[in-house]
N, C-alpha and C positions, 0 to 999 in steps of 0.2 A: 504493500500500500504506500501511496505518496501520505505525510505527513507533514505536507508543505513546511519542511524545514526552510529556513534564512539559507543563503548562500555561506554568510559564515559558521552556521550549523554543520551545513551539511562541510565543508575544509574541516571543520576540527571533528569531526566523525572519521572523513577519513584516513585524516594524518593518525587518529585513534585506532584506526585497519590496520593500518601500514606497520604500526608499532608492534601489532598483535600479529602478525601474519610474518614480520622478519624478524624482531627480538623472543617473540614469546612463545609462540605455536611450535620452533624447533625445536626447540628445550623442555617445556611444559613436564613433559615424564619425566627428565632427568633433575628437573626443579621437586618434584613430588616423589620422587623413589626416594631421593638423597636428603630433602629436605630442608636443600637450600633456600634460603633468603633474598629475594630477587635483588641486590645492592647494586647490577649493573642496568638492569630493567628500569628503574626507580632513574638512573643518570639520563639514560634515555627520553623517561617521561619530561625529565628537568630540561635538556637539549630543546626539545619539542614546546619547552612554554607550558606544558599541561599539569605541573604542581602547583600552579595557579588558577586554575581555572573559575573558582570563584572567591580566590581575593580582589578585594580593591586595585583600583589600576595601581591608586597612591601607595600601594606599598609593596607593587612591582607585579601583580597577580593581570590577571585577565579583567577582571569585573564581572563577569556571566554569572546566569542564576541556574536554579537549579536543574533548569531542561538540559544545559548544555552539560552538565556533569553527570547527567542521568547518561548520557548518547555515550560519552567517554567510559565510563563504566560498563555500560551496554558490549561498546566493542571490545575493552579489557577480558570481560569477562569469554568470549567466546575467543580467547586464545587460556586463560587458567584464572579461576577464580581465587586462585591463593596469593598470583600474584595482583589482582586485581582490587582483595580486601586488602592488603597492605598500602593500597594507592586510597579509596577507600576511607580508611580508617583513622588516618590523618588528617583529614577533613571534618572525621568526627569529631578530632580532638581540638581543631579549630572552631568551630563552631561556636562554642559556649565565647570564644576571643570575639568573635566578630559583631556575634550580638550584646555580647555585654562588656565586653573590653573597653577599659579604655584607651584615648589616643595612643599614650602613653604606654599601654601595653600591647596596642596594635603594631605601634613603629616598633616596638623591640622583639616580638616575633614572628611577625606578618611578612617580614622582607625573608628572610633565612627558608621557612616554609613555601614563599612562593617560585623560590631560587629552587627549591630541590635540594638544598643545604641543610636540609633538616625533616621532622618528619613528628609527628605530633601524636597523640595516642589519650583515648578518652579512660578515667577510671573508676567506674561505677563498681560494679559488682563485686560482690565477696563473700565469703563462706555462704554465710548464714543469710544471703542477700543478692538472689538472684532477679527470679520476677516481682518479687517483693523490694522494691529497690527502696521505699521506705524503713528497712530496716537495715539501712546501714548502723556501723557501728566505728569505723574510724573517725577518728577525732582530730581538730584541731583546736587549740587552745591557745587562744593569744597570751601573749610574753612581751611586754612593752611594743616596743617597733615590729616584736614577728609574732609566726604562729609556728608552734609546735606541732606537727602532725604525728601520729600515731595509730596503726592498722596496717590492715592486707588486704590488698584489693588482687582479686582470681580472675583468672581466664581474659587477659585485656590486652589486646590485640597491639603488635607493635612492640612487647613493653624488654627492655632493656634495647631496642632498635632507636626509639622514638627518644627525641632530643626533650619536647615540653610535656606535660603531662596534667592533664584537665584531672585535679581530684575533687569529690564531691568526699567532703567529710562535715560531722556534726562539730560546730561551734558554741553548741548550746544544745546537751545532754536531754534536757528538762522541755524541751520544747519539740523532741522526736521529728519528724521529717521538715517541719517550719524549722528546725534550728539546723537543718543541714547547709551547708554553703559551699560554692566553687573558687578555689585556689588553681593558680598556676603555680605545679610543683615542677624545674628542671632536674635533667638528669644528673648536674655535675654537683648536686646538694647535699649537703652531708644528711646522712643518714637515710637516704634512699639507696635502695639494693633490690635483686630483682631474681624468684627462682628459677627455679629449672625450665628449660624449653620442653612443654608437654608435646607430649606423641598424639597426636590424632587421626582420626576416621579421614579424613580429607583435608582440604586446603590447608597442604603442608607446606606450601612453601612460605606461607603469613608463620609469624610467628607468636605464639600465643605464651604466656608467663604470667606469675604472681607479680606483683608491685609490694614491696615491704616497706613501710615507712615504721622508723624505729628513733623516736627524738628527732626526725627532720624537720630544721629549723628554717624556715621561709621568712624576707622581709613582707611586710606585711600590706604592703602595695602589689602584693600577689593577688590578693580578692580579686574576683569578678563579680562585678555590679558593687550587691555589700550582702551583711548576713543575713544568711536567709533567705536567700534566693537559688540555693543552691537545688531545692527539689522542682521549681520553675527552669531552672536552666537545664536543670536532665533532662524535663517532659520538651521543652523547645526543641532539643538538640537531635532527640531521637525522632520526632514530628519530622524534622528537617532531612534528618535523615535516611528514613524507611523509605522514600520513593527510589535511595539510591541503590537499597537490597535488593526492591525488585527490577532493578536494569541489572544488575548482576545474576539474577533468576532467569530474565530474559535474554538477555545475551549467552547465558550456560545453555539454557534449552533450544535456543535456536542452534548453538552450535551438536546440540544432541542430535536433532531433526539434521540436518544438514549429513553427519555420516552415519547416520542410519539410511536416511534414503541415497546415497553415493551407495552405501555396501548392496544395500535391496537392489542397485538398478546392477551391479558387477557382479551377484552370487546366483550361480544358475541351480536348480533342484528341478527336478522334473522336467527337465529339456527348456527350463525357461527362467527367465530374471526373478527372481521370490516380487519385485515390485509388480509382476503383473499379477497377482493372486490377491485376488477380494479381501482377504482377509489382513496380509501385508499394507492393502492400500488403505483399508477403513482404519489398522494404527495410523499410519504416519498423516490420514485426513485430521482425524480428530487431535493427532501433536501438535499441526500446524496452524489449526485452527486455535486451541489453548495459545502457542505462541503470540501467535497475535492480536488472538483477546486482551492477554497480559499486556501485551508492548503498548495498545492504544488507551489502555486503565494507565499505566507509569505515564506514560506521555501527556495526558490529560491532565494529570493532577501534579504534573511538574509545572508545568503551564501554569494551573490555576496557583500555587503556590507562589509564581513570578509577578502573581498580580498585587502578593503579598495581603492575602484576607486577614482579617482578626484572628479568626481560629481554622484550623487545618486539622487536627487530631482524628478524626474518621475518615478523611480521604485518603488520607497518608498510612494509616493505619491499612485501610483496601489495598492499596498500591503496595503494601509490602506482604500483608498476606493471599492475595489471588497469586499475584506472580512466581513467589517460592513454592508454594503448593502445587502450583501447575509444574516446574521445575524439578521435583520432585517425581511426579506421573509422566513427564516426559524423557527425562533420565532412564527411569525404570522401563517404557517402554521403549527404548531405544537400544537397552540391551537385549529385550526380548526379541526384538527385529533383528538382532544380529545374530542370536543366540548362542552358540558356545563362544564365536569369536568376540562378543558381545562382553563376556564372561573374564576374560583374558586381558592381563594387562599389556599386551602388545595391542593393540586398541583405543582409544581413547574414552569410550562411552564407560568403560569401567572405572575411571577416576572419577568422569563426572557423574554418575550416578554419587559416589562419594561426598563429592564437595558438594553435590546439593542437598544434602541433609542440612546443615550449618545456616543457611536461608532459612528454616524454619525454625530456628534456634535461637539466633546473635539478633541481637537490636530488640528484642520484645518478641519471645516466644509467641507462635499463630496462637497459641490459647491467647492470650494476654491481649491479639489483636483484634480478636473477637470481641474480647470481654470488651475495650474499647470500644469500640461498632456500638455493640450491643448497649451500651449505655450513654452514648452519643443517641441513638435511634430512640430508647424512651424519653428522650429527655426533649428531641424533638416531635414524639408523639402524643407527649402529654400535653405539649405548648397547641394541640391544636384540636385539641378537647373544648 
């Protein structure tokens, strides 16, 4: 379908091809068996202008919103989505900077990030505080000019990679999610340290680690915004963010669809291409169709997002659960179309069945986006009572 992209849509789309098609697509397995960290991928994006793509021009970035980092994403992702949440996931941790930062803390990490010189990382979650993000339990506690931080934050994408680090810690114990707040913790702070690099089901080449803050002392023009604001800058940042999960859903499952029907139209059984049999063709109808259901759901609500409404939380919440969900059924059936070779990691559909579990996991579990929906929907079917 045309989605009447701008002309400079559709240039930073396909210099986002071009990256994925000669740095990423020939490596992609050897990124994911070995579990390397894309560090020359990542120079690439920086060369190309696209670690900016939605910073301010003024502090070296591109300016674009978020249609055009959905498209970028979109193409990342259909050469590896491990390396594509690591591009990704820096932007998450930008985010709470952009909106709440000030000048002051714009121009001191806003140029380094959009340079490719650096790489950012958001840090919510932990133990006892997953989709319950209300129940964090790290703290920081001011100390004249600083804050003391203290806790562990799990599973946080980037971390020992990533130069700044968005921490949402409690400021104020006594006042439970209203006393949580966002700090900019960097890495070279004393008393940050960072564990083990976990092994995962997929998108290995992202790297995933614990955050340990142990008496990490921050000057205390580290805030973003002020206190208190720290469980409004989560709900922001992930709103912001979810339409960019399902361009990485969508660009994984188009690239599923894409060799599964390549292997259908080359594998002959029965004296003929498996794509001419009814049953081969009604899969890969109804992937295609999903595909591009998703893509004009992400596209729409990137759009509407650029129009910058008051509140976003149920559209954005859709756009990231249709699209990984579908990602998911079309992974899966992409191996089935292939089937043993499907199976086998000389293939590629056997990884991305993999990495698309993680889409319906990272950024607000589908339960958690439902519950959203669902409670957006009475809230405007009561008002019309």
């Amino acid at each position: 379908m045309d989605y009447l992209l701008t002309e400079e849509q559709r240039m930073l789309q396909d210099l986002a091809r071009q990256i994925t098609e000669e740095r990423i697509k020939p490596i992609r397995a050897k990124l994911d068996e070995e579990e390397i960290f894309p560090t020359e991928i990542i120079k690439d994006l920086a060369q190309a202008d696209l670690c900016g793509t939605i910073i301010p021009e003024e502090y070296g970035g591109l300016g674009m919103g978020t249609m055009e980092n959905c498209l970028v994403l979109e193409a990342l992702a259909m050469g590896c989505v491990g390396v594509a949440t690591t591009y990704a996931a820096s932007f998450l941790g930008a985010y709470p900077l952009l909106m709440y930062g000030t000048e002051a803390q714009k121009s001191l990490y806003l140029p380094s990030l959009a340079k490719g010189e650096a790489l950012a990382a958001f840090a919510l979650t932990e133990p006892q505080a997953g989709s319950d993000a209300g129940a964090i339990a790290a703290t920081a506690v001011k100390d004249g000019d600083h804050y003391v931080l203290n806790g562990a934050k799990q599973w946080i994408t980037n971390a020992g990679e990533a130069e700044f680090y968005t921490v949402i810690a409690l400021t104020d114990r006594n006042k439970g999610v209203r006393g949580a707040s966002a700090l900019m913790v960097e890495k070279s702070d004393p008393g940050i340290s960072f564990g083990k690099k976990e092994q995962k089901m997929g998108i290995r080449a992202s790297v995933t680690r614990e955050v340990i803050l142990e008496d990490c002392r921050i000057p205390k023009d580290r805030l973003l915004g002020k206190e208190g604001l720290g469980f409004i800058v989560t709900m922001k940042t992930l709103d912001l963010a979810r339409p960019g999960a399902g361009s990485l859903a969508v660009g994984l499952a188009q690239e599923a669809l894409d060799e599964a029907a390549a292997f259908a139209k080359e594998r002959q059984q029965f004296g003929a291409p498996i794509f001419s049999f009814q049953a081969v063709q009604h899969m890969l109808a109804n992937m295609a169709t999903k595909v591009e259901a998703a893509r004009a759901l992400v596209y729409s609500v990137a759009r509407y997002i650029d129009t910058k409404p008051k509140d976003y939380s149920k559209v954005a919440a859709m756009a990231k659960l249709f699209p990984t969900d579908m990602a998911m059924e079309v992974t899966v059936d992409a191996v089935q179309v292939m089937g043993g070779h499907g199976y086998m990691r000389e293939y590629p559909v056997e990884k991305m069945m993999r990495d698309a579990k993680i889409l319906q996991i990272y950024e607000g579990t589908n339960q958690i986006m439902r519950n959203i929906i669902g409670l957006a929907l009475n809230k405007e079917y009561s008002k019309k009572k």
